[in-house]
N, C-alpha and C positions, 0 to 999 in steps of 0.2 A: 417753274424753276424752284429746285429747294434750296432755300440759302439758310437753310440751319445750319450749315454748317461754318468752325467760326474763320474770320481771316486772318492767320498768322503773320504779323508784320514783325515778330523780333524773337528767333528762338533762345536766345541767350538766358532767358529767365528757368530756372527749375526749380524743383520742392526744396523748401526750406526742411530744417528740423523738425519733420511731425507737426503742422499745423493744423491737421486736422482730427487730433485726439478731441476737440471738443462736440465737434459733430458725431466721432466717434460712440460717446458714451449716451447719446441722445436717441440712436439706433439700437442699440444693443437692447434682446430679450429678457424679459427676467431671470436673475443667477440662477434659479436651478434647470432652467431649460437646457437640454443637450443641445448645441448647435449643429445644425444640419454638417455645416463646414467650419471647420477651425481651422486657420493658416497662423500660423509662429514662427516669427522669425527669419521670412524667405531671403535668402540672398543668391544670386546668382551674376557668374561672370560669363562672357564671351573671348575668352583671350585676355587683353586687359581691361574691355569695357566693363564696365558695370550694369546693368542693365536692370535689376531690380536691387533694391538695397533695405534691409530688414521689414519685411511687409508681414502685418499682423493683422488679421480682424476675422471675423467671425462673421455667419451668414446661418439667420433662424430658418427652423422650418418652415416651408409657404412662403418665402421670403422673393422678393422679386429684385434681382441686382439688377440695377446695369452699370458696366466697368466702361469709363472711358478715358480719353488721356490723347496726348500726340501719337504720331508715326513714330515709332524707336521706343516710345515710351515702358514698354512691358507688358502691352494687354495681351498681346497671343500669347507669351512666354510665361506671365504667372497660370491662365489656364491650363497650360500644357503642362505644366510644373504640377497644377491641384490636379490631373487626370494621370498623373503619375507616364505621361510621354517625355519629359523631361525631369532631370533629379538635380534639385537644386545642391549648391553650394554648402548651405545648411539651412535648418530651419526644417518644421514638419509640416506637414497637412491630413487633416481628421476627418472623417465620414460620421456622422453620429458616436463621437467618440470612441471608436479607433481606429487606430494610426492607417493610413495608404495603405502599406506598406502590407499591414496585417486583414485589410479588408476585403472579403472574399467575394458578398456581393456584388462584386463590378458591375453585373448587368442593371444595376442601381442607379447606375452613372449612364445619361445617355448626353451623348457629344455628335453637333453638326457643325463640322469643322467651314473654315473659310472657303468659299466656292466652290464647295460640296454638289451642289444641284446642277454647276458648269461641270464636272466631272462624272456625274454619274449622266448625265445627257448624252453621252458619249459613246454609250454602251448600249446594243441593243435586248436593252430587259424590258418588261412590260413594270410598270405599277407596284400590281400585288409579289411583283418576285423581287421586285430592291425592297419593298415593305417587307416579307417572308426574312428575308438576310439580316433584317435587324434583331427578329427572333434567336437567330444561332447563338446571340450572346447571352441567352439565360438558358438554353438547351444543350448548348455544344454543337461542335460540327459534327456529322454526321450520323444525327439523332432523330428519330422519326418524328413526326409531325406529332400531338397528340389533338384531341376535342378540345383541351384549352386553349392551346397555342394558335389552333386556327381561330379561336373566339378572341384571341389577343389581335393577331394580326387585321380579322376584322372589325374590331373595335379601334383598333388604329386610324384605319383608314375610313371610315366615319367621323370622326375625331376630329382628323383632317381635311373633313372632304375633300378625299380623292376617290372613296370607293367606284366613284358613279364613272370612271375613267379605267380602272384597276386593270381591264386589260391591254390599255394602249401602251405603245413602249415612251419609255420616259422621254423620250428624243424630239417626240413629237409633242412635247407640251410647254405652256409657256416659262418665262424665268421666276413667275410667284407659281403658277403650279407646282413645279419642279420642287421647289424652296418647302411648298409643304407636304412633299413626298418624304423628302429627307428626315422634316419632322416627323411624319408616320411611322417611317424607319425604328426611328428613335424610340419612339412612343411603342412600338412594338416590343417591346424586352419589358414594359410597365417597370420606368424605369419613378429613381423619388428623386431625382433633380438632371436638371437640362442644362447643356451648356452650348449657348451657340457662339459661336467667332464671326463679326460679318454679316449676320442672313441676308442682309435687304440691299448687299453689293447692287448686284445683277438686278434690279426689279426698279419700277417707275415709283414716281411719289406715291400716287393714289395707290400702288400695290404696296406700296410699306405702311401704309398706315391700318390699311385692314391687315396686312402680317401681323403689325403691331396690337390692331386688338383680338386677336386670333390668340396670341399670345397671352393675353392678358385674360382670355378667358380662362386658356390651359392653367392660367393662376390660382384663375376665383373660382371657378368650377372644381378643377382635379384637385386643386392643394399642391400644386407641383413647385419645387423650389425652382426658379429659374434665377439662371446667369446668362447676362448676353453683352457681348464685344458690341460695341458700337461707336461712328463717328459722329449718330446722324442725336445730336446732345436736345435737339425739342423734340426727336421723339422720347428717348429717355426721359426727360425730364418733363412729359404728360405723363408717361404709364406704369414708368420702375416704380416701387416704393423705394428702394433705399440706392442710393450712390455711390460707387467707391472711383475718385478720381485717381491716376498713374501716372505717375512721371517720373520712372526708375523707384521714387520714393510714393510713396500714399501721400497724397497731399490732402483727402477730404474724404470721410466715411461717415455717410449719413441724408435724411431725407432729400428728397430734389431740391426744392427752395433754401436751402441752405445753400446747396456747394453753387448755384449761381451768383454768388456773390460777389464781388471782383477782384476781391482778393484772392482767392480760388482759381478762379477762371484765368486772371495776369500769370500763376503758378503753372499751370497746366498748358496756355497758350503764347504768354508773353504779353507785352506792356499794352497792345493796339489789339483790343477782341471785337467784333463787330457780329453781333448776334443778333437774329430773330426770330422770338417763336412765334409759330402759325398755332390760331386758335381750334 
């Protein structure tokens, strides 16, 4: 049973004024580094909720985030916001220094949205053709295959191993199979930063933890910057390097063992947190 996860006895508590500028500055690259991602300023409403409120920080290259926070809190919505599927209120977000907005290589950006793997299960494709589809974002649609592209798409799915599967249809394989098909997908456009929402919904302990260092490889090996939504806060807090806590505000940007701190943690969950990490 995982009980990383924490138990909310009081939601009543929220981010104070920026309490975690000083974790903030403990993280942060050296100044002349170009940040892989720059977020300034985000604000965004839903009608009259608030839903994120001036969120600022910065994400180096090779950097390994993980974002987490409550339900409601803004984790899917400021992603969606830095992937340019949502446009905030105000406020920018940078790709190596420039703007969304003006950034052309998208195929830069690879995103495995929330219950992606329950969705594309669904479909009868095999493998190597939901892996193939992730290529169209650095080739365009209806663009001929070249020598490279199939050496991408194969390098993918090695990657991931999934080759040794590639022509079974995705439907017929398990909830972590699936999960790293998606990532193949992704991986296939040879993208510089990963965003996942979710991965380790659908999959058992023991299968999140080798996602989890599956992950950590694509870190130390590839150089990839990764970002990942998660509830599940010991796994985070074994394998991200850096943390950025959510709760409409940033209450905490900076190594793991800082933001568990209780002061942090009361912010993000409320007055009664019952946590434990598994070694």
């Amino acid at each position: 049973m995982n009980n990383s996860h924490p138990q909310n006895h009081d939601h009543s508590t929220h981010a104070a004024d920026h309490p975690g500028r000083e974790l903030e500055q403990k993280s942060r690259a050296p100044e002349h580094a170009t940040p892989a991602i720059e977020v300034t300023g985000v604000n965004f409403k839903a009608g009259n909720s608030q839903i994120l409120k001036d969120i600022s920080f910065k994400v180096s290259p090779g950097d390994y985030l993980g974002i987490i926070g409550p339900n409601g809190g803004g984790k899917t919505t400021l992603i969606k916001i830095m992937l340019g599927l949502l446009k905030p209120d105000s406020g920018t977000v940078k790709y190596f220094g420039t703007d969304l907005n003006k950034y052309r290589e998208r195929y830069e950006i690879g995103y495995v949205p929330q219950k992606a793997s329950e969705t594309e299960g669904r479909f009868p494709a095999t493998v190597e053709e939901v892996v193939k589809s992730g290529r169209t974002a650095r080739i365009g649609l209806f663009k001929r295959f070249s020598s490279d592209d199939r050496r991408a798409v194969d390098s993918a799915m090695e990657t991931a191993d999934v080759a040794r599967f590639s022509k079974k249809t995705v439907s017929k394989l398990s909830g972590g199979e699936r999960q790293r098909v998606m990532i193949a997908r992704a991986l296939a456009s040879e993208p510089k930063v990963l965003f996942m929402d979710e991965p380790t919904v659908a999959v058992d302990v023991t299968t999140q933890e080798k996602f989890y260092d599956f992950l950590d490889l694509l870190n130390q090996k590839m150089g990839l910057t990764i970002l990942v939504v998660s509830h599940d806060i010991a796994a985070v807090a074994k394998k991200v390097s850096t943390v950025l806590c959510l709760n409409q505000e940033m209450v905490c940007h900076g190594k793991p063992a800082l933001f568990m701190k209780d002061e942090y943690m009361e912010k993000l969950y409320g007055k009664k947190v019952n946590l434990i990490l598994h070694g």
